[in-house]
C-alpha positions in Angstrom: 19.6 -2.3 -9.8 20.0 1.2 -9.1 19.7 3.9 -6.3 19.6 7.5 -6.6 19.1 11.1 -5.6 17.7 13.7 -8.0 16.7 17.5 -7.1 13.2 19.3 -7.2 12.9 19.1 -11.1 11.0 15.7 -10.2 8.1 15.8 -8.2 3.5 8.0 -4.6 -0.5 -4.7 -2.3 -0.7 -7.0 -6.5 -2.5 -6.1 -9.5 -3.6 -2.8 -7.6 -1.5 -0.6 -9.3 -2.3 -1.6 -13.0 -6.1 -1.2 -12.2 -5.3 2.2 -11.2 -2.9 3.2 -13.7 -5.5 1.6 -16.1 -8.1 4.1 -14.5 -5.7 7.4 -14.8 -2.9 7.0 -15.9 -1.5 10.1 -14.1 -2.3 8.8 -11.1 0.3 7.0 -8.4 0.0 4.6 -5.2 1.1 7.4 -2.3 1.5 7.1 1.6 2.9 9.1 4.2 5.0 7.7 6.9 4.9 9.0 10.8 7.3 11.5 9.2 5.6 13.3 6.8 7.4 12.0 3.9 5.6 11.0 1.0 6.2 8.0 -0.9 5.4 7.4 -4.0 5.0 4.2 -6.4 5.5 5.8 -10.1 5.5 3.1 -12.7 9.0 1.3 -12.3 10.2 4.0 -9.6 10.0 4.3 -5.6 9.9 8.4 -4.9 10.2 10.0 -1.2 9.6 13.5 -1.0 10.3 15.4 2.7 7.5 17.7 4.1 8.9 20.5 1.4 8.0 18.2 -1.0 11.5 18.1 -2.0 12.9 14.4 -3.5 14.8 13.0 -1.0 15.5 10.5 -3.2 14.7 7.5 -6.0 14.6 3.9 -6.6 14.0 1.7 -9.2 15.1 -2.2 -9.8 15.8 -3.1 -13.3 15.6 -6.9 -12.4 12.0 -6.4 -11.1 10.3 -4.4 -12.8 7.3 -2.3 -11.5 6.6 -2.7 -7.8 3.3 -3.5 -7.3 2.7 -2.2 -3.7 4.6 -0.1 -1.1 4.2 0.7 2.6 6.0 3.2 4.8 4.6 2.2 8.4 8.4 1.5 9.5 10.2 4.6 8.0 13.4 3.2 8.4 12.5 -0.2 6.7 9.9 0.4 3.8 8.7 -2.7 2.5 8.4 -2.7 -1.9 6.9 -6.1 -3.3 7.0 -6.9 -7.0 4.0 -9.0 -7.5 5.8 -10.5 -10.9 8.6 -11.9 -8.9 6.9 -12.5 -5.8 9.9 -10.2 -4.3 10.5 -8.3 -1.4 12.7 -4.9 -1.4 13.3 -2.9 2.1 14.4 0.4 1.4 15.8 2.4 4.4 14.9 5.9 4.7 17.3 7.6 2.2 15.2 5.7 -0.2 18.6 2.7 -0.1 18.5 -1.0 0.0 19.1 -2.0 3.0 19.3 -5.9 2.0 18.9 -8.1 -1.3 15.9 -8.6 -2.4 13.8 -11.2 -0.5 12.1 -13.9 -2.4 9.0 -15.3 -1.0 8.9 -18.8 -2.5 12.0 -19.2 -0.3 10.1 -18.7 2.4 7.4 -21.0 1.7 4.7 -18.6 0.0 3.4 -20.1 -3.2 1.3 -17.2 -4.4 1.4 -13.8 -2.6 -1.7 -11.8 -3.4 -0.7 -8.6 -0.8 1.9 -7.8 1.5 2.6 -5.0 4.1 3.9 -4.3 7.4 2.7 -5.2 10.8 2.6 -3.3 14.1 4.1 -5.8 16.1 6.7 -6.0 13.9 7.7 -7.8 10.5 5.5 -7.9 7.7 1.8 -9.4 6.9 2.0 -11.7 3.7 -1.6 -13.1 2.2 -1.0 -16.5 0.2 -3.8 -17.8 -1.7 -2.0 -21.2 -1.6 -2.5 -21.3 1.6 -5.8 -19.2 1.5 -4.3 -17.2 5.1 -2.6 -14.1 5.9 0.9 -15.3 7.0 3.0 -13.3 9.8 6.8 -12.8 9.4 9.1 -11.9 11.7 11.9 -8.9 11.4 14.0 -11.3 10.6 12.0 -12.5 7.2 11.1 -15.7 9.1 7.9 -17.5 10.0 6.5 -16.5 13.2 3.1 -19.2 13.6 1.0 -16.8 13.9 -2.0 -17.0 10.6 -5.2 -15.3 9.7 -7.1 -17.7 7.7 -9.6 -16.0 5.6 -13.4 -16.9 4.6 -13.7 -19.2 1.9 -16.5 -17.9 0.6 -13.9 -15.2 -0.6 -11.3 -18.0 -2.0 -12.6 -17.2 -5.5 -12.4 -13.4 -5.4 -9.3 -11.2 -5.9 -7.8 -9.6 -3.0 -5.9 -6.3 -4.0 -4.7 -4.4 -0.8 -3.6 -4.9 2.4 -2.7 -2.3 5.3 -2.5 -2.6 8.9 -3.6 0.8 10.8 -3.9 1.3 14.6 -3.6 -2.2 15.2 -6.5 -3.5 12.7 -5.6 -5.2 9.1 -7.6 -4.0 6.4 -7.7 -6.4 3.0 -9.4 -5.3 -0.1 -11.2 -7.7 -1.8 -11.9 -6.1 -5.1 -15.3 -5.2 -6.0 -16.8 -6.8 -2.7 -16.0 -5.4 0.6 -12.8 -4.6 3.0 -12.6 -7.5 5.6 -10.8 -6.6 9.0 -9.4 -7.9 11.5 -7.9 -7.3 15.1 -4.5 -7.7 16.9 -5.8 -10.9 18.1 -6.5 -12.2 14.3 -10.8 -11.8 14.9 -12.7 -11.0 12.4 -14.6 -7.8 12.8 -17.1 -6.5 10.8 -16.7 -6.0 7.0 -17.2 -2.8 5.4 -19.4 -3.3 2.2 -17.4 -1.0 0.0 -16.7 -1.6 -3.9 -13.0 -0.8 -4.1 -10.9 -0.6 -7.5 -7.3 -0.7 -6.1 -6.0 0.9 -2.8 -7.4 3.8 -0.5 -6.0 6.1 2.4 -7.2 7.1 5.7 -7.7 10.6 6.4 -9.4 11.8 9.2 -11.7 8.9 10.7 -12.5 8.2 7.0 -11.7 5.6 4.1 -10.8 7.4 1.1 -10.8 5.2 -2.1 -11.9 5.1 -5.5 -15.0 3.2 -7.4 -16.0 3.1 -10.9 -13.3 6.2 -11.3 -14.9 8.7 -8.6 -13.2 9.2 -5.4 -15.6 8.7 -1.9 -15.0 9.1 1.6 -16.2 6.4 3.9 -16.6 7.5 7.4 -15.8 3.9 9.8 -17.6 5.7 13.1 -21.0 6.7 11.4 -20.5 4.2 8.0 -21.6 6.9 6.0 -20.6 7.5 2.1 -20.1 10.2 0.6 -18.0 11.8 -2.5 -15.1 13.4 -1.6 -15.2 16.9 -0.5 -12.9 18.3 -3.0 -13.0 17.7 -7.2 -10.0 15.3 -7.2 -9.2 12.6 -9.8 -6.6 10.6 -7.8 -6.2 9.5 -4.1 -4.9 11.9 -2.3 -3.1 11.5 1.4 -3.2 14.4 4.3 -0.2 15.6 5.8 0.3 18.5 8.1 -3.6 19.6 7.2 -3.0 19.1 3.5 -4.0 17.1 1.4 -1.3 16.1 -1.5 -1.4 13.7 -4.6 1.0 13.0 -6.8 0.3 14.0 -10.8 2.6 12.1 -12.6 5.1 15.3 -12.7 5.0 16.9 -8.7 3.8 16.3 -5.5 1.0 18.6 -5.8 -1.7 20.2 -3.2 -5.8 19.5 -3.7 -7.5 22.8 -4.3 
């Protein structure tokens, strides 16, 4: 288990991440937290680069293997799940562990599909066991609170999750994004065939299909293909938009 630093000579829920390595196999999950640092999922290694694109730092976990998802909405506690060990990591934001590794079968999840952070605080786990998005505390404990999903979904594969300005998004691969409110009501779906994650830039889903990458506008639910020739998903910070190409953090031209 291992936590390090390197310099600028390197330049980011869940079966996600093989689909997508599978499509390109330069590409990388990436998000931005509130800070404008990057992270970056690259094979067996967590990456965070600051708004130079400078490393700030590296992680990797022997004992785990690949992480299967990643998401920065807390920058001071980053949540990492390893899908294979059905394992939380929560990095701090030196790219550092802040605790062990938390498993989830200890807490009473049987099969965790997708995980990632909540705004209220604590983290949003989706069991298929239990067929229901679970909702833990900061403290890694069970609040009460559950989403249960459709089950005219309990035979599909649900790939990503993300919670953004207060509405939790779950990809349900090849079939649509269902959503939901603060209040745990389900809003409309958005009828989108999805291959492994997406990002939101500017009012728009941006994700990928059948390897090209489309924009999805939620006000107008218009679909288009992205506006510049990129083969990975890219992110926007401070008005640019970044991916990450297996070597650097690199700009979209």
């Amino acid at each position: 288990m291992t936590s390090r630093t390197r310099g600028l000579s390197i330049v980011f829920i869940i079966p996600f991440l093989a689909s997508l390595n599978s499509a390109n196999s330069q590409c990388c999950f990436t998000q931005a937290d509130r800070f404008d640092n990057v992270w970056v999922v690259n094979h067996g290694e967590v990456i965070c680069f600051d708004v130079q694109r400078k490393t700030i730092g590296t992680y990797s976990n022997i004992l785990l293997g690949n992480p299967s998802s990643l998401d920065a909405l807390d920058p001071f506690r980053v949540i990492v799940y390893y899908s294979s060990f059905q394992s939380l990591v929560v990095l701090n934001n030196r790219v550092a562990e802040i605790s062990k590794p938390i498993p989830l079968r200890e807490k009473g999840i049987t099969d965790a599909l997708a995980v990632c952070r909540s705004g209220k605080g604590g983290v949003w786990v989706l069991d298929r066991g239990n067929w229901a998005i679970l909702h833990f505390d900061s403290g890694f404990n069970l609040s009460g609170e559950k989403i249960t999903l459709d089950p005219n979904f309990s035979n599909s594969q649900p790939i990503f999750m993300q919670e953004h300005e207060g509405v939790l998004y779950i990809v349900f691969k090849d079939i649509a994004i269902c959503r939901y409110d603060s209040y745990g009501a389900r809003m409309g779906d958005i009828p989108l065939r999805i291959d492994s994650y997406f990002s939101f830039i500017d009012g728009s889903i941006v994700y990928q299909s059948k390897g090209t990458i489309y924009e999805y506008a939620i006000e107008t639910n218009q679909k288009v293909p992205f506006s510049f020739p990129v083969s990975c998903i890219p992110i926007k910070v401070q008005g640019q938009l970044l991916y990450f190409d297996g070597r650097i953090l690199a700009v979209c031209k």
